[in-house]
SEGUTI-914593 format. One record per residue (C-alpha): residue number from 1; x, y, z; residue in one letter. Coordinates in steps of 0.1 Angstrom, whole numbers. Layout:
N
NUM|X|Y|Z|A
...
end
This chain:
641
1|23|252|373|X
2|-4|257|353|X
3|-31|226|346|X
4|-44|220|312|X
5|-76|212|305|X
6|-99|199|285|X
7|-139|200|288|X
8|-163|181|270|X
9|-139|164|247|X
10|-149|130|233|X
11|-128|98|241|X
12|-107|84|220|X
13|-121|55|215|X
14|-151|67|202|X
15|-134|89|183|X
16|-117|61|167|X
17|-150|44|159|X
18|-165|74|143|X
19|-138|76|118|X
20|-132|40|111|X
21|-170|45|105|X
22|-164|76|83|X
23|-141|60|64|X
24|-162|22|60|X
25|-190|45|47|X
26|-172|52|15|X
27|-168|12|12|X
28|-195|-3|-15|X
29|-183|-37|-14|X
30|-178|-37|25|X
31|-215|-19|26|X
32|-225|-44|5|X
33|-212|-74|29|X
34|-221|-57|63|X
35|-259|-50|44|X
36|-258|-90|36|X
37|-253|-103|68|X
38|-267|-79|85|X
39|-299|-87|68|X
40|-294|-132|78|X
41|-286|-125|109|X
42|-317|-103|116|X
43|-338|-133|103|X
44|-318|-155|126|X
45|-326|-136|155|X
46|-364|-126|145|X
47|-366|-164|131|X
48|-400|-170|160|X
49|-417|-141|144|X
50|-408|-149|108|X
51|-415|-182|106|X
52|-452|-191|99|X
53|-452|-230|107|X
54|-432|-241|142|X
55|-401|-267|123|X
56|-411|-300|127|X
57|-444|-299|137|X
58|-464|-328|120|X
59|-501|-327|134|X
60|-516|-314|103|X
61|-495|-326|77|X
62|-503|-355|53|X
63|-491|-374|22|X
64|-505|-349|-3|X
65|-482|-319|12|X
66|-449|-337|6|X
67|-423|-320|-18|X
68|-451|-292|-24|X
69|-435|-269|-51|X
70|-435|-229|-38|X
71|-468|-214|-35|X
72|-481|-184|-16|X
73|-488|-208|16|X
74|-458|-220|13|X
75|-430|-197|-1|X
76|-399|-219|0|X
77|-422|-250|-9|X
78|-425|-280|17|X
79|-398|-309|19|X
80|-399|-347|25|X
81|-419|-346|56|X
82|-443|-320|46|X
83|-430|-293|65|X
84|-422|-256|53|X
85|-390|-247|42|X
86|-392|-212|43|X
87|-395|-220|82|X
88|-366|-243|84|X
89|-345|-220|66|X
90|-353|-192|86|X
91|-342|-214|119|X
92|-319|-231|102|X
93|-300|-199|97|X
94|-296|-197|137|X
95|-279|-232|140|X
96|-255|-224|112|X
97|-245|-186|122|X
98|-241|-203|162|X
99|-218|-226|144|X
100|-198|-200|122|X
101|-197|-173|153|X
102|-185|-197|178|X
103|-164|-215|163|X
104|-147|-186|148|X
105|-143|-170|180|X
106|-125|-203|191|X
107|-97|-204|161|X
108|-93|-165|163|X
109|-84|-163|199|X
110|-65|-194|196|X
111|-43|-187|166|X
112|-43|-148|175|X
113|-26|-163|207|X
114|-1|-188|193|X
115|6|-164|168|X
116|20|-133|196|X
117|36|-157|215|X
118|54|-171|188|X
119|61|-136|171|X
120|70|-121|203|X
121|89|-143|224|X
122|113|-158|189|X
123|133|-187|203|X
124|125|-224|211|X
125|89|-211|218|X
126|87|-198|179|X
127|101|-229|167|X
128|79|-250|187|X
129|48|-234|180|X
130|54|-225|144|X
131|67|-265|139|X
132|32|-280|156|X
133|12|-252|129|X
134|34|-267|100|X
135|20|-301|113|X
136|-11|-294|118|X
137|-16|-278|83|X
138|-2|-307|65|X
139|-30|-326|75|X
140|-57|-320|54|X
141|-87|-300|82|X
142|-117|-316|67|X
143|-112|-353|67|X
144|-94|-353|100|X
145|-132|-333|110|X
146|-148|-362|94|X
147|-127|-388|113|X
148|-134|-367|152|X
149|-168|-361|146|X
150|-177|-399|137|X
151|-154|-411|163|X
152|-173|-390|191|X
153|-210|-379|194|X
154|-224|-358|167|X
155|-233|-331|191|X
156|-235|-293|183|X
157|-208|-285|206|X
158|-184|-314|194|X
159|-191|-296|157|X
160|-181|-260|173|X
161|-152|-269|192|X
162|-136|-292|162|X
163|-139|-267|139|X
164|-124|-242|160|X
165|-99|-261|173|X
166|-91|-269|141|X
167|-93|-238|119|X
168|-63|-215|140|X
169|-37|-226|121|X
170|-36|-198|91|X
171|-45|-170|117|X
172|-12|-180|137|X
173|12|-175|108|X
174|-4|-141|98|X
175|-4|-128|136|X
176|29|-143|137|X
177|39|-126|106|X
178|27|-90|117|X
179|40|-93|155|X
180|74|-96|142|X
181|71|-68|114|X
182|59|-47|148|X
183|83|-60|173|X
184|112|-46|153|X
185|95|-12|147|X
186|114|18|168|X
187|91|26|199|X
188|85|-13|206|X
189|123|-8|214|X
190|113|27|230|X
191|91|7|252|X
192|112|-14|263|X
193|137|15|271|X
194|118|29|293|X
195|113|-4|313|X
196|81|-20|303|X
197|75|-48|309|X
198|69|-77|281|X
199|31|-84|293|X
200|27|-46|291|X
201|42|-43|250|X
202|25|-69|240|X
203|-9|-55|254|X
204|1|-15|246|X
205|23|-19|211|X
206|14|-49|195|X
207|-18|-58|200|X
208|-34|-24|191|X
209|-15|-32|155|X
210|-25|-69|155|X
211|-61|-60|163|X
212|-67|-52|124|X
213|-57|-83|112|X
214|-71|-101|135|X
215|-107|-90|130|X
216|-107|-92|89|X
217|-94|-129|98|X
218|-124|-135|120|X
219|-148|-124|96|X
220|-136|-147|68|X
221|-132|-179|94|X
222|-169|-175|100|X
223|-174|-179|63|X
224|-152|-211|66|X
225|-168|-220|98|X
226|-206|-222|79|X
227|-190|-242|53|X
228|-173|-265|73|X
229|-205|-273|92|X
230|-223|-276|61|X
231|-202|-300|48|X
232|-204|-316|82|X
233|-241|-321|78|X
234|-243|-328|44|X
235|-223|-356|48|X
236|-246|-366|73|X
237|-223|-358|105|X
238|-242|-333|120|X
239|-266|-327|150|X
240|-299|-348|143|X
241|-314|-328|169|X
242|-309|-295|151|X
243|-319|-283|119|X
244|-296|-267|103|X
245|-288|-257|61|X
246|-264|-287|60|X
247|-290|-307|74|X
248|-317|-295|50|X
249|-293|-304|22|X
250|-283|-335|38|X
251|-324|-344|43|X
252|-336|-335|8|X
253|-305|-349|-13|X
254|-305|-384|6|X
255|-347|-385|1|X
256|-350|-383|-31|X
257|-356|-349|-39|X
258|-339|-347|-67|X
259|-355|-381|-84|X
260|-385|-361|-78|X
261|-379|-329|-90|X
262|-383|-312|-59|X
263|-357|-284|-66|X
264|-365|-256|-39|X
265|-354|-281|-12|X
266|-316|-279|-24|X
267|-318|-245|-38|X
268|-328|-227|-8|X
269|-305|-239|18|X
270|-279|-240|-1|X
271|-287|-201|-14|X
272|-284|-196|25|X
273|-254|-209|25|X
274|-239|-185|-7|X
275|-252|-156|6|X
276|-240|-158|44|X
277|-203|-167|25|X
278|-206|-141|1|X
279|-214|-115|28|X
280|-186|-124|49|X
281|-164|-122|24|X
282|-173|-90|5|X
283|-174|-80|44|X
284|-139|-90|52|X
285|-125|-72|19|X
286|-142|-41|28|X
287|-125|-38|62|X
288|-93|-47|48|X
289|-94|-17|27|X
290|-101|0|55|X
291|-76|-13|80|X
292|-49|-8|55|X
293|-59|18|24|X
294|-19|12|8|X
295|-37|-22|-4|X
296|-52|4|-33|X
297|-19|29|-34|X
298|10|10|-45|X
299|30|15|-76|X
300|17|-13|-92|X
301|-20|-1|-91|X
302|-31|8|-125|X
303|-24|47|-121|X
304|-53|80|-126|X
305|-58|94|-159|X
306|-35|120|-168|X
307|-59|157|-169|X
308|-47|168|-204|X
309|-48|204|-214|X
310|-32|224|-241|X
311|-32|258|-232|X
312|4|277|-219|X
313|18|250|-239|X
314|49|262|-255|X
315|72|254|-286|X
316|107|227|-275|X
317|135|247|-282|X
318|163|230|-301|X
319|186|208|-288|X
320|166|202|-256|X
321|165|171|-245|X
322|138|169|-216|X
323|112|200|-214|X
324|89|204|-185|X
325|60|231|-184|X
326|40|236|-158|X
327|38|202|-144|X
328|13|199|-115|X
329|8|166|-95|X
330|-21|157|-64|X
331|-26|133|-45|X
332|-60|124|-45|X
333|-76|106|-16|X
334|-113|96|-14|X
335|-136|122|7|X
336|-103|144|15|X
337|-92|174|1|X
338|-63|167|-30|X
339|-23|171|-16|X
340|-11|192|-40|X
341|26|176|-41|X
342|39|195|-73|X
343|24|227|-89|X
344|33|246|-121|X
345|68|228|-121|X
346|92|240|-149|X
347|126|231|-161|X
348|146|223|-191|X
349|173|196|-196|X
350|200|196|-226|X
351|224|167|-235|X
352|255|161|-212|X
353|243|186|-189|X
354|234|181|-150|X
355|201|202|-132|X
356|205|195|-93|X
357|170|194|-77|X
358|173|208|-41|X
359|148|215|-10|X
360|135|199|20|X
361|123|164|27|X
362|81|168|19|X
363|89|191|-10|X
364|79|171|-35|X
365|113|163|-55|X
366|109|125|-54|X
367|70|132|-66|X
368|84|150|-97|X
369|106|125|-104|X
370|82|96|-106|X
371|57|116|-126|X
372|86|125|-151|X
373|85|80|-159|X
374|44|80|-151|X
375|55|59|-123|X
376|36|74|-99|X
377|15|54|-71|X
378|-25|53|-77|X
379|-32|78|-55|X
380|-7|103|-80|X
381|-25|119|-105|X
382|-9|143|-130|X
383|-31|170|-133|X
384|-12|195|-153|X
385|12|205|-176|X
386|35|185|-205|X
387|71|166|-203|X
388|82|166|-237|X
389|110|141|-243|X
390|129|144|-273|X
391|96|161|-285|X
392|73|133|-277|X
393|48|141|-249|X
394|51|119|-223|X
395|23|129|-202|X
396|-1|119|-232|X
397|18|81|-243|X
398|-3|48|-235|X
399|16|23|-213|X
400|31|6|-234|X
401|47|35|-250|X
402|59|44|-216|X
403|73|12|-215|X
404|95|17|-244|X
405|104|56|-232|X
406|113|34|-194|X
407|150|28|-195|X
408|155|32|-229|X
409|154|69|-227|X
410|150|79|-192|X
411|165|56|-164|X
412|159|65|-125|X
413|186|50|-97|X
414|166|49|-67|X
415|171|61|-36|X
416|178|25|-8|X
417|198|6|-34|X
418|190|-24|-9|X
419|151|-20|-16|X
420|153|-13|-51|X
421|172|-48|-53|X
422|151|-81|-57|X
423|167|-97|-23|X
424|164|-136|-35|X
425|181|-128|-73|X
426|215|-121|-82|X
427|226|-86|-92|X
428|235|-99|-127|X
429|201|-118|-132|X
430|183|-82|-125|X
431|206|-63|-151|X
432|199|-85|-172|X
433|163|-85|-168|X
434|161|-46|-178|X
435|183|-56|-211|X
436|156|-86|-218|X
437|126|-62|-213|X
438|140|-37|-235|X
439|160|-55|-261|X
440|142|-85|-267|X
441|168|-91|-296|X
442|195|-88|-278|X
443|218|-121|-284|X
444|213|-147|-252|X
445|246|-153|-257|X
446|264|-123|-257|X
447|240|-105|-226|X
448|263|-123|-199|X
449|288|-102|-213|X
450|271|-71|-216|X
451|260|-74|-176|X
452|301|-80|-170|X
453|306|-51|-196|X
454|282|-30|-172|X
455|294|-37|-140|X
456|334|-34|-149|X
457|320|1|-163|X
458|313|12|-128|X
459|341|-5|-107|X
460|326|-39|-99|X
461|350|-72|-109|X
462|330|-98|-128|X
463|331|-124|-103|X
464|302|-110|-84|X
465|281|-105|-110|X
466|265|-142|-94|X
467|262|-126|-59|X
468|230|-118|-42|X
469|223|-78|-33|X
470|231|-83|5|X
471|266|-99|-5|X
472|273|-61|-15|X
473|286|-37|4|X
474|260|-1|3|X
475|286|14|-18|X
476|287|-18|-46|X
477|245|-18|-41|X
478|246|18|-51|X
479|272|13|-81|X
480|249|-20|-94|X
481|219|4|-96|X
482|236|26|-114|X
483|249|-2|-140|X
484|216|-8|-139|X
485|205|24|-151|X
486|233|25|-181|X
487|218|-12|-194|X
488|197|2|-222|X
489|218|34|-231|X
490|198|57|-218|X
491|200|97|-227|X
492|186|107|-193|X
493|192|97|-156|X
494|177|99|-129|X
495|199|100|-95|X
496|171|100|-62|X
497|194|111|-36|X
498|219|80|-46|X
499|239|91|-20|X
500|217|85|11|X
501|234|63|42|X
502|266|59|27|X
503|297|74|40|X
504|315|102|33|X
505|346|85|9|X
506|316|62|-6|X
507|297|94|-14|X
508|324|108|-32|X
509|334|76|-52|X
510|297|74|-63|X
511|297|110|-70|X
512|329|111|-90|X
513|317|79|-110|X
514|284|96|-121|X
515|304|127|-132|X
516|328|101|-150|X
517|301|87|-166|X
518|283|118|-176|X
519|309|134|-198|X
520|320|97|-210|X
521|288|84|-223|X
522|272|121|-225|X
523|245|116|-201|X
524|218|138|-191|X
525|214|138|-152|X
526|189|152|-129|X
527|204|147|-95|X
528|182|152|-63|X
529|197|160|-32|X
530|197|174|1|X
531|235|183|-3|X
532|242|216|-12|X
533|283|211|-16|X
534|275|184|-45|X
535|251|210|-58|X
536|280|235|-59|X
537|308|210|-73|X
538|291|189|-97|X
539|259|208|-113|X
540|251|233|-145|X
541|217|248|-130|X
542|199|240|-97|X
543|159|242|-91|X
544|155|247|-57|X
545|119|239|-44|X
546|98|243|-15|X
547|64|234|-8|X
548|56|216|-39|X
549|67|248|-59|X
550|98|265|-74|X
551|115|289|-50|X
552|146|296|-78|X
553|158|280|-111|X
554|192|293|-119|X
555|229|285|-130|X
556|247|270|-103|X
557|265|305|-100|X
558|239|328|-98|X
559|222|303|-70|X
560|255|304|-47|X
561|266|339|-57|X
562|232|358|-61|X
563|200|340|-47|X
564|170|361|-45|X
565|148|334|-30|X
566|145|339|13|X
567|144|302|11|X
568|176|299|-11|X
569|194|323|7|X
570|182|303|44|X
571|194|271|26|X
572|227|286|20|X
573|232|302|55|X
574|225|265|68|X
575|257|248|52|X
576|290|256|60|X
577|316|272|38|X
578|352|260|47|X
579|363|296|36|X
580|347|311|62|X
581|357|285|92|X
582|345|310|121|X
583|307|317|102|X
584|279|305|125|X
585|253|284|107|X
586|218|290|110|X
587|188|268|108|X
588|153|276|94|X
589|125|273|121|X
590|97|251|116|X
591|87|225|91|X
592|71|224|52|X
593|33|227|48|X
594|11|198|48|X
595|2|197|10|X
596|-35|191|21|X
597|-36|224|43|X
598|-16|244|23|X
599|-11|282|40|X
600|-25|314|20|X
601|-4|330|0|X
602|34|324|-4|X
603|42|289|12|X
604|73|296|27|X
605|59|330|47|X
606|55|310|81|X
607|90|303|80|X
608|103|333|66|X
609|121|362|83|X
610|115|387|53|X
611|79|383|47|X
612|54|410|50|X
613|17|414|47|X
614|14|406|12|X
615|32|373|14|X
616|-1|357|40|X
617|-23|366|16|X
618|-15|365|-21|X
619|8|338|-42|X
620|36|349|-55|X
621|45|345|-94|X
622|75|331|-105|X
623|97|361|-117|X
624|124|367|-143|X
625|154|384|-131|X
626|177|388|-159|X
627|181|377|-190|X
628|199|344|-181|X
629|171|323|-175|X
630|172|331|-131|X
631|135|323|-118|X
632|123|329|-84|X
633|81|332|-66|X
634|88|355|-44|X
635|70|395|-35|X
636|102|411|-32|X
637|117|407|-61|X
638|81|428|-74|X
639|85|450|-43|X
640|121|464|-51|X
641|112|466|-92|X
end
């Protein structure tokens, strides 16, 4: 048996912290925040060295040195008693961070507690706990403060351990929240395959993921944790034997120092105040990001600038309805090389007719799609190439152009009718909604009849036009989407694998319904796919990519009858011909490059059993075999010329 080893290699917890560091670095606001109270807490901790009068010291002071404005003996100006209030500010900022971090520390481990038990455990214990946290956020957290503190001592302590036993209730329902979301997730149940025990999941799978969450909260209950003890001692509830910046608020506002003009001895404290909040918060956002980067990457982001050029640009034929040249997409991630998802895609689309796009999961079909709408997430930039739709450019149209190109001319049916349906509105309220959006005209009247119109158009009776999505079968969900899709008489549609997790008969009823509809209404369709026997039965040309690139563009013949592409022809071998019942099928080895760490040269030679030399090292172009349109990248088509 040989023994692996492995000298001089760093844990992984530090590791860990290194690139959570890494990654905070490129953080302005959280830099900002982490600068901020980094800077207090440093005074705070300093404050003996800092301060040049000890607080409260009275020997030397006399009537003349009460409410002295700043000065350079005094920087922060004196207060009622004559004492400096640069000096209590400085030491005041030790009572009110002990406050903040304590009691913080108190509601976090308190509500991170409830809120894994409750999450994990479900039952009478959820319902318990979660009923008491409903309670106990009814009741409004500052009076009932108010009420403890006056009925007990005014102690520092009593102020820590009200406000934390008081302020657990939000963290609970969000640890709650995430515990569940992780307790469903596919190795929790793995774990528990395996026989761990429930101590042991909680500790090994869901706190690790709960940890996140639960330090952003912290940071951002210390913020409320100052406040609250502010407030506390402004309202004259706090320790008299302290000095903290509620106090100094409390001191100057009840002794007249606004009667007398004495400004500094509000403004300082309470500046104290801002900025430890401020910092905490700009704090907190910053490791949000961090913790969880799809906060900026959603679809809803306001998307990159499309990179404009005009050169390869070529003439629209006529009588072609969509026109794509040289499309190229990235994904663009802060202080990591682009993913190049799509590169120098081409195709053309005419009315009525139906391009299949085929390859691998990871090759960047779903990518194209989106850009083809400018529905890409934020992270999607399109840096290349045109769309031309009915010889507009759509890479170069404002939003609200897109807008009225969205539906109205192209339509997509996504792939999981289930997610792409609003869960808590019926399926006729969302039809409707795309006829609203797009035909603002459009009688009120008459629109439940257009949604009845739509849905009888692809198989579904009227009567469940009022149902909610998870009333539908996956089948009925798949046919809504596409009614969907057909609500603003569209010339081109999209299908994203509309065929995924159904059966076999549902597949073929959805299949034969978007054929139906295609030489009914004349549709354009651009179906993407992973199955190869649709491809073959339903399509007029196929574009076959790999890698983020085309491997073949062809007629549906010349793909199945004369592929010159090793990936094509690997693609093929892989599905089984009923002709040929005693054919063994063959798989292709390995996986799809990473589109960060794309290999040199062609992108399929890793996998390939026909490359040579050439292929590690240089790109292939795409060539024309033919005079029939039949693309394909590959060095042996150039080889055999």
């Amino acid at each position: 048996m040989e023994i692996l080893t492995q000298k001089n290699a760093a844990p992984p917890s530090s590791n860990y912290l290194l690139e959570f560091w890494r990654k905070f670095q490129r953080n302005r606001m959280g830099l900002v925040g982490l600068g901020m109270l980094t800077a207090i807490i440093l005074v705070a901790v300093f404050a003996p060295l800092i301060a040049p009068h000890v607080p409260g010291s009275s020997l030397t002071i006399g009537v003349s040195d009460i409410y002295k404005p700043p000065s350079a003996e005094h920087l922060f100006g004196t207060d009622d008693a004559g004492a400096d209030v640069f000096s209590n500010f400085i030491h005041g900022a030790r009572v009110s961070l002990t406050v903040g971090f304590f009691a913080a520390f108190i509601s976090i481990f308190i509500g991170g507690l409830l809120g894994i038990v409750a999450g994990f455990f479900g039952g009478r214990v959820e319902n318990f706990i979660m009923r008491f946290t409903d309670v106990m956020l009814v009741i409004p957290e500052l009076p009932l403060m108010v009420v403890i503190i006056a009925l007990t001592k005014p102690s520092l302590l009593n102020i820590i351990f009200v406000i934390g036993l008081l302020g657990w209730t939000t963290t609970a329902r969000m640890v709650r929240s995430q515990t569940l979301a992780v307790k469903s997730r596919k190795f929790v149940l793995r774990a528990r395959a395996i026989g761990s025990g429930k101590a042991h999941i909680i500790r090994r799978h869901i706190l690790p993921l709960v940890m996140p969450i639960l330090v952003v909260q912290a940071v951002l209950v210390v913020s409320l944790a100052v406040l609250n003890e502010s407030t506390l001692s402004f309202l004259g509830l706090g320790d008299p034997t302290t000095l903290s910046w509620g106090q100094m608020l409390n001191y100057a506002f009840g002794r007249g120092a606004m009667s007398t003009g004495a400004w500094w001895a509000l403004v300082f404290p309470g500046f104290g105040i801002v900025w430890v909040v401020l910092g905490l918060t700009l704090l907190g956002q910053g490791l949000e990001q961090v913790f969880n980067p799809r906060l900026d990457t959603h679809h809803l982001m306001p998307g990159r600038p499309v990179v404009t050029s005009e050169a390869g640009v070529k003439p629209v034929k006529p009588g072609t309805l969509l026109d794509v040249q040289n499309l190229s997409i990235n994904y663009v991630t802060e202080g990591k090389p682009p993913a190049r998802a799509v590169e120098n895609i081409s195709f053309t689309l005419k009315e009525g007719e139906l391009l299949g796009l085929v390859g691998e999961s990871g090759c960047g079909k779903t990518t194209l799609m989106l850009a083809l709408l400018r529905l890409l997430p934020s992270a999607g930039q399109i840096v290349g190439g045109k769309v031309f739709f009915s010889g507009r450019d759509l890479t170069a149209l404002g939003e609200e152009e897109m807008n009225e190109v969205r539906w109205s001319g192209i339509s997509i049916v996504f792939q999981g009718a289930m997610n792409a349906l609003n869960p808590v509105r019926t399926v006729g309220d969302q039809i409707a909604e795309a006829i609203i959006q797009h035909v603002p005209t459009f009688p009120r009247d008459k629109i439940s009849a257009r949604v009845t119109e739509l849905l009888d158009l692809v198989g579904i009776a009227a009567d469940h036009k009022d149902h909610f999505p998870h009333q539908y079968s996956g089948g009925m969900r798949q046919r809504a989407m596409i009614a969907m899709a057909l609500a603003c008489n569209p010339q081109v549609i999209i299908a994203d694998e509309p065929t995924t997790a159904l059966d076999v008969m549902i597949q073929a009823q959805i299949l034969e319904l978007l054929d139906e509809l295609r030489r009914k209404l004349g549709l354009a369709v651009v179906f993407v796919t992973h199955d190869l026997g649709i491809v073959a039965e339903m399509c007029d040309h196929v574009l076959v990519m790999y890698g983020g690139v085309t491997a073949e563009y062809a007629d549906v013949d010349i793909i199945y009858n004369e592929p010159r592409h090793p990936y094509t022809q690997e693609l093929l071998k892989a599905f089984p011909d009923l002709t040929k019942p005693k054919k063994k099928l063959s798989s292709i080895p390995g996986y799809p490059p990473r589109l960060d760490a794309l290999p040199a040269g062609c992108r399929f030679a890793p996998r390939c059993p026909a490359a040579f030399e050439r292929c590690h090292i240089e790109e292939p172009a795409l060539h024309r075999i033919g005079a029939n349109g039949h693309l394909a990248s590959c060095h042996l088509i150039a080889e055999k010329r």
